[in-house]
N, C-alpha and C positions, 0 to 999 in steps of 0.2 A: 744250526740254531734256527729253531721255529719263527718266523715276524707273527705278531698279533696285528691284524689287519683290520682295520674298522670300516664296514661297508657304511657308503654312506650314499644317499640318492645326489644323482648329477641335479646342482640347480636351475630351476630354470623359474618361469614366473607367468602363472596361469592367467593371466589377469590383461597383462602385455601381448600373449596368444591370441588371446580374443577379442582385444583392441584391435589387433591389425587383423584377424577376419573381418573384424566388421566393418571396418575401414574401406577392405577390400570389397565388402559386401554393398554398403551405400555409395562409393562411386565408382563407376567406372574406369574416370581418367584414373585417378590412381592406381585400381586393379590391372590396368594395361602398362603402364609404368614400372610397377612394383612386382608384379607376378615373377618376369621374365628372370628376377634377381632373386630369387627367393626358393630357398630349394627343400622340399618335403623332411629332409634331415633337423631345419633348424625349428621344428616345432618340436616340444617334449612330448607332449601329451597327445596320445594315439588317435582320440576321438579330433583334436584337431589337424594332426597330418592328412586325418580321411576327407575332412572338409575344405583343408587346402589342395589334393591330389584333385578330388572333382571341380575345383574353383577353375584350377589349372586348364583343365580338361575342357572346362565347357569355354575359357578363353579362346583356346587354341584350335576350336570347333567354329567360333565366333560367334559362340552364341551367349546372348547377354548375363550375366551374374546378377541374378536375385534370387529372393527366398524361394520362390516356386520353383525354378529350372534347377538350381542347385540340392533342393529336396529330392525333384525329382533324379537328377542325377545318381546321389548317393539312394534312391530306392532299385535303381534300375541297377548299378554297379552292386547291390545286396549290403549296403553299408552306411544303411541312415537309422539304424536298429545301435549297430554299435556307437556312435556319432549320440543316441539318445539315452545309452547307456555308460553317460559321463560318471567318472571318477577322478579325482585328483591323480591318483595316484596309479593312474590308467595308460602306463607311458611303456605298455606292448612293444 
């Protein structure tokens, strides 16, 4: 016997995503605190695992997180093109 399956999107909540980027983004002490717990899987939405992967990155390099260094990160990793090419529903 056949199941009828109903696909349905994992929920998640885009809004909450990029609260805590930005969080991460305007402080530091937090982004030092919070990064090390926080692991690329629990973001849904693709264009933010790519801005949490280089956030990651440029901590663990110990170079400061803001909008300049982090831009330039994801231009230099080839991945500030996808990151500006948001969709909801963009969870790659």
């Amino acid at each position: 016997m056949e199941k009828n399956v109903i696909a349905r999107a994992m929920p998640y909540n885009a809004d909450a995503e990029n609260a805590l980027l930005g969080s991460l983004l305007i402080d530091g002490v937090v982004a030092d605190e919070l990064i090390p717990d926080i692991r690329e899987e629990d973001f849904y939405l693709k264009a933010n695992r790519l801005v949490f992967v280089a956030m990651r990155s440029l901590m663990e390099e110990g170079t400061a997180i803001d909008t300049v260094s982090l831009t330039d990160r994801l231009e230099i990793d080839g991945k500030l093109e996808d990151c500006l090419l948001y969709t909801s529903d963009a969870a790659d």
